[in-house]
N, CA, C and O atoms as a MOPAC input file, in Angstrom:
PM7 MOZYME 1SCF
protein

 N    -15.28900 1     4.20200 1     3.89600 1
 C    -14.00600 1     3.98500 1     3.25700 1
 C    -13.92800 1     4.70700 1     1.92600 1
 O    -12.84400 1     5.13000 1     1.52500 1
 N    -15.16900 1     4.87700 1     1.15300 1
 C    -14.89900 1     5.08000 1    -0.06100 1
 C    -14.37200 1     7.14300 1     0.04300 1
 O    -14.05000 1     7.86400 1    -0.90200 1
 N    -14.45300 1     7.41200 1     1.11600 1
 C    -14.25600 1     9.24800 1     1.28800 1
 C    -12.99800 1     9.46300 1     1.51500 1
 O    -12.47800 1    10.49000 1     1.95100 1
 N    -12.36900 1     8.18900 1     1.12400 1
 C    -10.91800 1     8.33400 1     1.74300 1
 C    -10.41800 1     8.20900 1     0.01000 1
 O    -10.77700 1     7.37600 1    -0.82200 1
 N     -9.29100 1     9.58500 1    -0.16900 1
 C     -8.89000 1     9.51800 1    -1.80000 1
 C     -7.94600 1     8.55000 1    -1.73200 1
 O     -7.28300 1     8.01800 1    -0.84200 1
 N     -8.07600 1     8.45000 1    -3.06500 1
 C     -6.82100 1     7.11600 1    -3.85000 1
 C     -5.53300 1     7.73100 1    -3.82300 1
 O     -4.57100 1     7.08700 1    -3.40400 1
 N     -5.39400 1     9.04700 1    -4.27100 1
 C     -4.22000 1     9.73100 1    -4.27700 1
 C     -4.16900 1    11.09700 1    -3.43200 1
 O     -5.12600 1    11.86900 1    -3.37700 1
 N     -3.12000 1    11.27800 1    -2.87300 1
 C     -3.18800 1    12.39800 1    -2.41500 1
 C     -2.32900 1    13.58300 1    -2.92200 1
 O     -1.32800 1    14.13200 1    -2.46300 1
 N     -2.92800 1    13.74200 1    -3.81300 1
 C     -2.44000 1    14.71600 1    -4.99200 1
 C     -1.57300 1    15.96700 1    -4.66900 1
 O     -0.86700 1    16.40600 1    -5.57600 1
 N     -1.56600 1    16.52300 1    -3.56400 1
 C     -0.81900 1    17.95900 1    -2.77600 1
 C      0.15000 1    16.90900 1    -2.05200 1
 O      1.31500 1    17.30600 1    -2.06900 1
 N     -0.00100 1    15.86900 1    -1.52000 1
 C      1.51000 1    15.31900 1    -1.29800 1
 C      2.62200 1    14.66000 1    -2.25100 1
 O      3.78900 1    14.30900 1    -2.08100 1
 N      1.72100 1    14.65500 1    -3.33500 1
 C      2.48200 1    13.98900 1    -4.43400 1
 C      2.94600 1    15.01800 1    -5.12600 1
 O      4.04600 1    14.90300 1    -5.66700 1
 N      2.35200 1    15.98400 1    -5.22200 1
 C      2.35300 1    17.13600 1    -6.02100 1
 C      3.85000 1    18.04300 1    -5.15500 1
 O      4.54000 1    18.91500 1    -5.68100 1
 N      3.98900 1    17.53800 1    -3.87400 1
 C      5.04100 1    18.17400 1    -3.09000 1
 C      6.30600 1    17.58900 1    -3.31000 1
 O      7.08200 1    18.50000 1    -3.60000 1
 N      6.84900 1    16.55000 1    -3.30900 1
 C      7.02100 1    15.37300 1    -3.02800 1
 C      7.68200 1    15.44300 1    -4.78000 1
 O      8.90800 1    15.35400 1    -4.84900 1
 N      7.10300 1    15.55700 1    -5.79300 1
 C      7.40300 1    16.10200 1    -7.20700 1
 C      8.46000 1    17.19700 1    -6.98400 1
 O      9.52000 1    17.25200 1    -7.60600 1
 N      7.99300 1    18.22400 1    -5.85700 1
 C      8.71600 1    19.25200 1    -6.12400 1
 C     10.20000 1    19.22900 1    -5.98400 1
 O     11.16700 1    19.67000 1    -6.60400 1
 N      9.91200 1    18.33300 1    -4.60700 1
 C     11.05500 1    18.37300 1    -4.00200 1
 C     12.08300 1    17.38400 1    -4.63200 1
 O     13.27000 1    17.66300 1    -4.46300 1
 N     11.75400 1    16.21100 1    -5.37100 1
 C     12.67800 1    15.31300 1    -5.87600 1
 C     12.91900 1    15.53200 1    -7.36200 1
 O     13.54000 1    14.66000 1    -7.97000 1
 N     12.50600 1    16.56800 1    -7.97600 1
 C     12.78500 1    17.10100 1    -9.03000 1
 C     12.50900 1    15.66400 1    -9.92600 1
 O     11.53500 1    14.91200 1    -9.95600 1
 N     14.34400 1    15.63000 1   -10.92400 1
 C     14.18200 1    14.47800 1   -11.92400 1
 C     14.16900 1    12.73900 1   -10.96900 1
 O     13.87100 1    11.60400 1   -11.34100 1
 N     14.49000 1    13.11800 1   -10.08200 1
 C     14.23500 1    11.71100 1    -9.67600 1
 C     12.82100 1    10.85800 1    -8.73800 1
 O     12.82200 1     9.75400 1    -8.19200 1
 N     11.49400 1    12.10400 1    -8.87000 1
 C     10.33000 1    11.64400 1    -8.89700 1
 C     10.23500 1    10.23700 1    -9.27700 1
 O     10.17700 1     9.19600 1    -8.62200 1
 N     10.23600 1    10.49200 1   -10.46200 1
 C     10.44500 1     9.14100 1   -11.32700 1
 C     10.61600 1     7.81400 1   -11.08100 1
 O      9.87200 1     6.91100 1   -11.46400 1
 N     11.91600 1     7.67800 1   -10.23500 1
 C     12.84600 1     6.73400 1    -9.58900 1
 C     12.06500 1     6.49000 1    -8.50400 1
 O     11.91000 1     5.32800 1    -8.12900 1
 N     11.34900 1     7.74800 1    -7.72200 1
 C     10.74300 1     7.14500 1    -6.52900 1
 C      9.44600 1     6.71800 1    -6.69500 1
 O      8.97600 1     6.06700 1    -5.76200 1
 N      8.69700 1     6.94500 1    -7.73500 1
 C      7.39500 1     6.23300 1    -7.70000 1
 C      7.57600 1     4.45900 1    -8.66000 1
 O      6.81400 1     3.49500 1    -8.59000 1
 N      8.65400 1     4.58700 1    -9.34100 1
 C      9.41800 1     3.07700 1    -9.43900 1
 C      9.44400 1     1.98100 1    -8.88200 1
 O      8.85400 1     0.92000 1    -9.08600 1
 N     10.64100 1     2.53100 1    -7.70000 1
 C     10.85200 1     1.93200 1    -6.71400 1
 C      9.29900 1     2.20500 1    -5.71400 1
 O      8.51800 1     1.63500 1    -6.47600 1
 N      8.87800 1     2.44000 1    -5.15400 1
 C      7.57200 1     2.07300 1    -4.58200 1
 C      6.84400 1     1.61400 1    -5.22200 1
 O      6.06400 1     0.92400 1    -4.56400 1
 N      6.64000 1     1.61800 1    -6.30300 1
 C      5.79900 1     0.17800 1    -6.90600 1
 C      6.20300 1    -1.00400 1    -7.11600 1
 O      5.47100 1    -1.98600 1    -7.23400 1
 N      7.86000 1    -0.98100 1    -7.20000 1
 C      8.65800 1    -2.02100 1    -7.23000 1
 C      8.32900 1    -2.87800 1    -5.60900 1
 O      7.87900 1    -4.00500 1    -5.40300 1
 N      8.61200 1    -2.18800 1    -4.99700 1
 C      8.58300 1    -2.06300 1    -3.36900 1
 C      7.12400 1    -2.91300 1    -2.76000 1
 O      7.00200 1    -3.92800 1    -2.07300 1
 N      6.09100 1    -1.92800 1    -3.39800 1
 C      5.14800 1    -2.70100 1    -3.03000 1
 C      4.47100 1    -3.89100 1    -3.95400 1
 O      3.32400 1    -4.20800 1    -3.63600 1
 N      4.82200 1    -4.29000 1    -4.60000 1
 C      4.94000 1    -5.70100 1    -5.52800 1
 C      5.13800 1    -7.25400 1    -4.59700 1
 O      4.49000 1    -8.27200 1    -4.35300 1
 N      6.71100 1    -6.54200 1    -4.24300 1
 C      6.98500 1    -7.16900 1    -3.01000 1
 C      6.46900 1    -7.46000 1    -1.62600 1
 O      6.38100 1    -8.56600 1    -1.09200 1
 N      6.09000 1    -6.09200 1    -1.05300 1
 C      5.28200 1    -6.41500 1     0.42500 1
 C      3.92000 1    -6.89500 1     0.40900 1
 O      3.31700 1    -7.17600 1     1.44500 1
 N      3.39500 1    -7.00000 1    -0.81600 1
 C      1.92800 1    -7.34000 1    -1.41800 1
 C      2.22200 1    -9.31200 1    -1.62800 1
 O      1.34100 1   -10.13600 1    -1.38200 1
 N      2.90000 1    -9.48400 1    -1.86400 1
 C      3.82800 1   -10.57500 1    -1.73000 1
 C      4.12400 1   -11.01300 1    -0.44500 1
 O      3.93800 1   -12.21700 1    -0.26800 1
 N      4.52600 1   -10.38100 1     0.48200 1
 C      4.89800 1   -10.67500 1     1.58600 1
 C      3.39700 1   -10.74200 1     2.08300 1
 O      3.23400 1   -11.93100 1     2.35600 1
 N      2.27000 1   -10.09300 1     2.32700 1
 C      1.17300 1   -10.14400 1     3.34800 1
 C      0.35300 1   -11.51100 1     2.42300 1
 O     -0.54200 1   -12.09400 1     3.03500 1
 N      0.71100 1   -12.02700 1     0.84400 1
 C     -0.31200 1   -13.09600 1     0.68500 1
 C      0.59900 1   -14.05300 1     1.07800 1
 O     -0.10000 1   -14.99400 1     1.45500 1
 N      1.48000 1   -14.28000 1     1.17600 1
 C      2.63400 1   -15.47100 1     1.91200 1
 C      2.20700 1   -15.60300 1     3.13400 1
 O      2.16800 1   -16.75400 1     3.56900 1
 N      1.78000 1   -14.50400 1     4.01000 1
 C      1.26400 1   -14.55900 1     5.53800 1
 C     -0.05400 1   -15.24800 1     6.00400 1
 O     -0.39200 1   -15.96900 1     6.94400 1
 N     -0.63800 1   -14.69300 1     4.91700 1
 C     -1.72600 1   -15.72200 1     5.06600 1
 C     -2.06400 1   -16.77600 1     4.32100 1
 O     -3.12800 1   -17.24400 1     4.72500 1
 N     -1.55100 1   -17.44600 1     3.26100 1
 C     -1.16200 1   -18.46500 1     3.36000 1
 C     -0.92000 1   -19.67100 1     3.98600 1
 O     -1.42000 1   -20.79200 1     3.89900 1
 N      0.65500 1   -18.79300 1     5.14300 1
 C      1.11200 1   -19.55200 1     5.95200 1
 C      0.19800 1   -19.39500 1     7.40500 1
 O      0.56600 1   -19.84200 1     8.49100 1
 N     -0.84800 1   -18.78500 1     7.20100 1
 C     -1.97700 1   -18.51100 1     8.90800 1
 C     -0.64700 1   -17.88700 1     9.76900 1
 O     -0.33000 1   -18.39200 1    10.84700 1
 N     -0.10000 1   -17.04600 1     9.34300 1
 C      0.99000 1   -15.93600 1    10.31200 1
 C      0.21100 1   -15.03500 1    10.58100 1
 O      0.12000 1   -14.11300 1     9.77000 1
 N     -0.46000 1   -15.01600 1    11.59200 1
 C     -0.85400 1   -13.41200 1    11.77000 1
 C      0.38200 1   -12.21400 1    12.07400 1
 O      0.29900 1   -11.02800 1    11.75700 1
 N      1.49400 1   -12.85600 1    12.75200 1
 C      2.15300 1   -11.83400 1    13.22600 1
 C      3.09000 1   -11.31200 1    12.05400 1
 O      3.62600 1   -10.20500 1    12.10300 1
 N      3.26600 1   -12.30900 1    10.86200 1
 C      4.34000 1   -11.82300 1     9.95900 1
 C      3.38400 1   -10.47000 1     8.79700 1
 O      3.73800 1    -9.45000 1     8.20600 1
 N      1.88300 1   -11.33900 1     8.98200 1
 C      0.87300 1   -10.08500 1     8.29200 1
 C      1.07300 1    -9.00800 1     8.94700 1
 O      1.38000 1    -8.07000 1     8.21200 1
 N      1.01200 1    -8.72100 1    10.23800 1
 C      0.99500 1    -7.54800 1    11.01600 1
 C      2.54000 1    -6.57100 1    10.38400 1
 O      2.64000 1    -5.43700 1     9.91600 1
 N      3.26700 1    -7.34900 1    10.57900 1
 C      4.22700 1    -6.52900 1    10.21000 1
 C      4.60400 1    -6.11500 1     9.11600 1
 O      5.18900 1    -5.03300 1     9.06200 1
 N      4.35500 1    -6.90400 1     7.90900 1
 C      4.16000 1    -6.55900 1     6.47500 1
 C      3.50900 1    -5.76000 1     5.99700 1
 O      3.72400 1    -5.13000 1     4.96200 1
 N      2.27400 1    -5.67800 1     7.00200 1
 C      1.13900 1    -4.73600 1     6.76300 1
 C      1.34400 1    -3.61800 1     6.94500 1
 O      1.03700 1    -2.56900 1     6.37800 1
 N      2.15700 1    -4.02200 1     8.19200 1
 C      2.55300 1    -1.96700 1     9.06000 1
 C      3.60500 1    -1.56600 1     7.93900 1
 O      3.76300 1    -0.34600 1     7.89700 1
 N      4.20000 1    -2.12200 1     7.21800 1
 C      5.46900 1    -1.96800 1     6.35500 1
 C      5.26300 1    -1.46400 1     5.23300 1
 O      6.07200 1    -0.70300 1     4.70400 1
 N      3.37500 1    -2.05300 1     4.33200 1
 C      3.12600 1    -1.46200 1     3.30000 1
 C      2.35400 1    -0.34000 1     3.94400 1
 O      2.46600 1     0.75300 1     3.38800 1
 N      1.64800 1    -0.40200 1     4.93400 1
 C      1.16800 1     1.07900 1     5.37000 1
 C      1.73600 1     2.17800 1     5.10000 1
 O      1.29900 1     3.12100 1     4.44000 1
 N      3.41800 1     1.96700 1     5.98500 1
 C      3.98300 1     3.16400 1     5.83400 1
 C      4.62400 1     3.89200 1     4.60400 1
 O      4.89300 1     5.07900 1     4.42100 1
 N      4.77600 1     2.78400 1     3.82800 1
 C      5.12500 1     3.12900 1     2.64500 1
 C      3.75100 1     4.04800 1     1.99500 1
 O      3.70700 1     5.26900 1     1.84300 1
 N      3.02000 1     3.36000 1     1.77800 1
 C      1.42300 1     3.97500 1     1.16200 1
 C      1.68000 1     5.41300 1     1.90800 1
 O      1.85400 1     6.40100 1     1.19400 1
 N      1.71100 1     5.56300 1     3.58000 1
 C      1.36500 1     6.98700 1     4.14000 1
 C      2.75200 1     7.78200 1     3.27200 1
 O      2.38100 1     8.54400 1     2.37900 1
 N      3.80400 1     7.69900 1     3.40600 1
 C      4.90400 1     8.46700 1     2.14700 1
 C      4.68800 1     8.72200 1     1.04700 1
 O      4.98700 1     9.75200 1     0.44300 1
 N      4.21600 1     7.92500 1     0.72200 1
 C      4.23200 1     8.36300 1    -0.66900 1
 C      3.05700 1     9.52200 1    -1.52000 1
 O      3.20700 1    10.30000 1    -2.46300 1
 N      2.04900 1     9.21400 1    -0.77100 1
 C      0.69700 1     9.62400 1    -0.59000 1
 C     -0.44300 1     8.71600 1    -1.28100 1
 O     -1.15400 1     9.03100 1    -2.23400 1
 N     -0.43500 1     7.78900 1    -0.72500 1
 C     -1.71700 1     6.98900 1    -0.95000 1
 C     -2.80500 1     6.00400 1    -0.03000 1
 O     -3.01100 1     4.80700 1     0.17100 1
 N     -3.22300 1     7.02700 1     0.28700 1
 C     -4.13100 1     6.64300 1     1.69100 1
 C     -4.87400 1     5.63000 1     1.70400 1
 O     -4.89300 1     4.79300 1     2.60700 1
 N     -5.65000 1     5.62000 1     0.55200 1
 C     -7.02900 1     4.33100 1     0.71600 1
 C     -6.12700 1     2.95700 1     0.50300 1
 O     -6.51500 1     1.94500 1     1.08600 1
 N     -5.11700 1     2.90100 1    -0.19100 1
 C     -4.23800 1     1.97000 1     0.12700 1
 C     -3.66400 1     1.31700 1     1.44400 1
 O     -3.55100 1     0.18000 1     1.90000 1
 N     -3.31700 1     2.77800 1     1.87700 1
 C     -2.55400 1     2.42000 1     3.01900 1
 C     -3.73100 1     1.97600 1     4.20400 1
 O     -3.34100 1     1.30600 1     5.16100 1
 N     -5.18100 1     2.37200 1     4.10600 1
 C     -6.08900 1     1.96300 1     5.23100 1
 C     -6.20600 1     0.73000 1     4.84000 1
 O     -6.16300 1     0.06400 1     5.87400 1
 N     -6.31100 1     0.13500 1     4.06900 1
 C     -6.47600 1    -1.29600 1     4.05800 1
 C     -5.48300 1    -1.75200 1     4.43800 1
 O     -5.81300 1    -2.63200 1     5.23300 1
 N     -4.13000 1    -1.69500 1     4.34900 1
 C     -3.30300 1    -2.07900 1     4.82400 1
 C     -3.39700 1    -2.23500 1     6.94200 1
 O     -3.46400 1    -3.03900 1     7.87200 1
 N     -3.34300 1    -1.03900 1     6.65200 1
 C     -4.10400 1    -1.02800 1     8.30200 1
 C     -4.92800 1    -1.64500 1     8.81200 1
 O     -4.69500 1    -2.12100 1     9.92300 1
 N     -6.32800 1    -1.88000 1     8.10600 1
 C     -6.98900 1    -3.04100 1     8.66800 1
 C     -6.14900 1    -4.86400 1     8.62800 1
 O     -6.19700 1    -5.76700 1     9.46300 1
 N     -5.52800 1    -4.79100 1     7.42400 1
 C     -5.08500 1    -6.28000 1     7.71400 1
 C     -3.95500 1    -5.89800 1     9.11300 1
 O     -3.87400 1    -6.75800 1     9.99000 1
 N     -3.27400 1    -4.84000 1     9.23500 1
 C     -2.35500 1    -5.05500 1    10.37400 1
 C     -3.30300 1    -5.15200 1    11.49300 1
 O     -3.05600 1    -6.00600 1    12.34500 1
 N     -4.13900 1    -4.56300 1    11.60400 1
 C     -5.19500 1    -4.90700 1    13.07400 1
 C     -5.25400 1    -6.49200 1    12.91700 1
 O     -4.88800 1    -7.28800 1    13.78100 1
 N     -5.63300 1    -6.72600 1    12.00800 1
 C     -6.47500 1    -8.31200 1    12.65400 1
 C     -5.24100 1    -8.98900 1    12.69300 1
 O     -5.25300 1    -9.88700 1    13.53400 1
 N     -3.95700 1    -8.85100 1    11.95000 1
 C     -2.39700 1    -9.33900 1    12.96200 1
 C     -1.88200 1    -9.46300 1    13.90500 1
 O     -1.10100 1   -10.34100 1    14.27400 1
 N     -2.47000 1    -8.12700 1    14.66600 1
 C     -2.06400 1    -7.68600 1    15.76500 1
 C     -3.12900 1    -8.48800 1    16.48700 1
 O     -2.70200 1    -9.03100 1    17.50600 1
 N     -4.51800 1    -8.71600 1    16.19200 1
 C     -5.44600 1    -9.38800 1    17.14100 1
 C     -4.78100 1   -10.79800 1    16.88300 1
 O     -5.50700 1   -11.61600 1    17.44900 1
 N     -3.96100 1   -11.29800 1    16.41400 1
 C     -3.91800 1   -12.49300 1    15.98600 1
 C     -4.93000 1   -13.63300 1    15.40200 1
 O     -5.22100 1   -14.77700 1    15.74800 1
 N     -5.45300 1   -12.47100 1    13.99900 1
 C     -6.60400 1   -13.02800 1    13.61700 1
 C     -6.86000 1   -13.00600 1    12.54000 1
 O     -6.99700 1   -11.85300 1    12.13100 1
 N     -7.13000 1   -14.40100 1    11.18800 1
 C     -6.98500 1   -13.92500 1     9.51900 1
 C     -8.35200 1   -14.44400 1     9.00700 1
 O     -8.56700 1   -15.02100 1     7.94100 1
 N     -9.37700 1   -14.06800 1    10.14600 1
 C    -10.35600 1   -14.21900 1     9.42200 1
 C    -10.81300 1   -12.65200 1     8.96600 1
 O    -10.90000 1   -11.61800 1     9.62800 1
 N    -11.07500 1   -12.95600 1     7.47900 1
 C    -11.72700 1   -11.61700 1     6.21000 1
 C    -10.23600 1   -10.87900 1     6.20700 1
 O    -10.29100 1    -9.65000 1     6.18600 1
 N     -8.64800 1   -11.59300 1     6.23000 1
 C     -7.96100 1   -11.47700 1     5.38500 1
 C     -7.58900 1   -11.63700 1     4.19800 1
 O     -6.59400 1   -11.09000 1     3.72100 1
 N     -8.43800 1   -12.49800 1     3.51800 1
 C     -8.76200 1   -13.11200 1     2.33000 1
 C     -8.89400 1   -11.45300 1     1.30400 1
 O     -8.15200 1   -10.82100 1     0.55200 1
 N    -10.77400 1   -11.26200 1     2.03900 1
 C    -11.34400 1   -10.18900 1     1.16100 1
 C    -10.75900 1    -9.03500 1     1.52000 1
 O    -11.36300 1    -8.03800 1     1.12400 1
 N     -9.59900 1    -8.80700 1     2.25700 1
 C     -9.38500 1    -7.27500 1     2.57900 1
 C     -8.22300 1    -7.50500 1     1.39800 1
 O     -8.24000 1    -6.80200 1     0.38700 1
 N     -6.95500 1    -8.80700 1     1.65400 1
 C     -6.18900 1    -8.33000 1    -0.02600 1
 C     -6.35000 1    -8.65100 1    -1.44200 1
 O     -5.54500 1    -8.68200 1    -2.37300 1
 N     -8.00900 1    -8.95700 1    -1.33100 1
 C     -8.56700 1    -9.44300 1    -2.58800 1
 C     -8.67700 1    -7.01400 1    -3.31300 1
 O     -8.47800 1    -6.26400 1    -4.26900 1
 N     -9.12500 1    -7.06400 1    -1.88200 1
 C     -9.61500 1    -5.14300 1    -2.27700 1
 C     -7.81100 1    -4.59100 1    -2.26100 1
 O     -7.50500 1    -3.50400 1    -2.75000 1
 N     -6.94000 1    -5.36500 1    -1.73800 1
 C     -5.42800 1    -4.23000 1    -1.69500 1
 C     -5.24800 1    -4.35400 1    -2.90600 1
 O     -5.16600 1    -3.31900 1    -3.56900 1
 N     -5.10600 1    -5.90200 1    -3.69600 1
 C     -4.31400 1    -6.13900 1    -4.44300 1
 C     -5.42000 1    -5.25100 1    -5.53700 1
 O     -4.89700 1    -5.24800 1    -6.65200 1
 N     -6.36900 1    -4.73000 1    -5.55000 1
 C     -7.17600 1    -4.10300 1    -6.92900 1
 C     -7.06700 1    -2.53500 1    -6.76900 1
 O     -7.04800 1    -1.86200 1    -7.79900 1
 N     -7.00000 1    -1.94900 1    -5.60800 1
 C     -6.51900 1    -0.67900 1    -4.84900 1
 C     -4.91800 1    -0.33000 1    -5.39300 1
 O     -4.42900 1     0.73500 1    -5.76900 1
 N     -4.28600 1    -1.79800 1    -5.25600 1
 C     -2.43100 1    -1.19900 1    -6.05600 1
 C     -2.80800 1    -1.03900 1    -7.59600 1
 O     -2.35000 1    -0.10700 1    -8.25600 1
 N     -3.73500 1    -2.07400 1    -8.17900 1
 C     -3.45200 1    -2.15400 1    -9.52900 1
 C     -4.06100 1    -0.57500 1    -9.88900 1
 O     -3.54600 1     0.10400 1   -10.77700 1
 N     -5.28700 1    -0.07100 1    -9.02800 1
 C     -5.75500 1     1.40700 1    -9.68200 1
 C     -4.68100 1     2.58100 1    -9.24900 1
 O     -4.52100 1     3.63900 1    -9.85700 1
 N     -3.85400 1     2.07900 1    -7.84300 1
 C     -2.81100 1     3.24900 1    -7.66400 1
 C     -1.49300 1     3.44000 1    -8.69300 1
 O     -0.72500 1     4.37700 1    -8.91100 1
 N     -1.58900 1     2.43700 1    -9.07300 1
 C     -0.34400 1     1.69400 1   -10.07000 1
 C     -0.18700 1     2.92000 1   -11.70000 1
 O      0.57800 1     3.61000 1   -12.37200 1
 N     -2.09000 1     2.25300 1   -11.47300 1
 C     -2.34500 1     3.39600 1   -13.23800 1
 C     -2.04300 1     4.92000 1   -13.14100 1
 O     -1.25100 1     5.51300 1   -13.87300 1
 N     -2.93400 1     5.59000 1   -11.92700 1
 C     -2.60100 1     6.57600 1   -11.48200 1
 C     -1.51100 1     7.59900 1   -11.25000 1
 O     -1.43900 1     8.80800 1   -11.47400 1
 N     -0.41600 1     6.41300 1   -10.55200 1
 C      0.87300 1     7.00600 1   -10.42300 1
 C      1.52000 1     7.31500 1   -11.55900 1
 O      2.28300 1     8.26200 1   -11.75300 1
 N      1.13100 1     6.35400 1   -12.40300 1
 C      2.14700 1     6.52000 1   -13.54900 1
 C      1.72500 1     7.65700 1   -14.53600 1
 O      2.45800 1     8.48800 1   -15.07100 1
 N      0.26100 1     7.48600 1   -14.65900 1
 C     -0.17700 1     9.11400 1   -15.22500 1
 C      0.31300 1    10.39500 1   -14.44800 1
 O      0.45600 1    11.36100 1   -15.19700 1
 N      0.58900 1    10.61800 1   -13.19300 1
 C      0.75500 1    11.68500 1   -12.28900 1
 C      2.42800 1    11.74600 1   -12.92500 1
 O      2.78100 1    12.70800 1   -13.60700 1
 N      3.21000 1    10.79800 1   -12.65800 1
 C      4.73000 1    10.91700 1   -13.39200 1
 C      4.95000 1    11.49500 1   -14.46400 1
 O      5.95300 1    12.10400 1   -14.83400 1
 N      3.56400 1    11.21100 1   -15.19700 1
 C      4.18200 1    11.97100 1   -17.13800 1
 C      4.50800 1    13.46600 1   -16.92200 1
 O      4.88900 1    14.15800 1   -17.86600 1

């Protein structure tokens, strides 16, 4: 896991190009965004939903794969597997590692914005 980057710097770096001044706005709103779905997958387990994790999960995945932030988005992926198995055991320690994975993508992004 650890060979997998935090940022994917040539998609972000693209992704810059293309949204000019409103980069900005979009790495915002996706942190805004995922605040929320990070929210949504500890509510899931919580409530022992595997299926509402699964889908929350696939939801912050895809966001993470857009934007460019992979090692994010694989964890995300593993909690959607064990959703999909209908299963929340070592859901605990996988968003104990998301929720510390957003806070380092969090710092990151916002340095990449200046």
């Amino acid at each position: 896991m650890s060979d997998i980057p935090r940022l994917d710097e040539e998609a972000l770096a693209e992704l810059q190009d293309v949204m000019e001044d409103e980069f900005d706005v979009l790495i915002e709103t996706y942190l805004a965004d995922s605040r929320t779905r990070i929210s949504g997958l500890k509510e899931a387990i919580a409530e022992g939903d595997p299926e509402h994790l699964r889908k929350a999960a696939h939801s912050l995945k895809g966001s993470c794969t857009n934007i460019g932030v992979p090692k994010l988005g694989n964890l995300c992926f593993e909690l959607e597997v064990l959703g999909r198995e209908g299963r929340l055991d070592g859901a605990e320690a996988i968003m104990a590692a998301i929720e510390q994975e957003f806070e380092e993508v969090k710092r990151q992004l916002e340095r990449f914005s200046q």
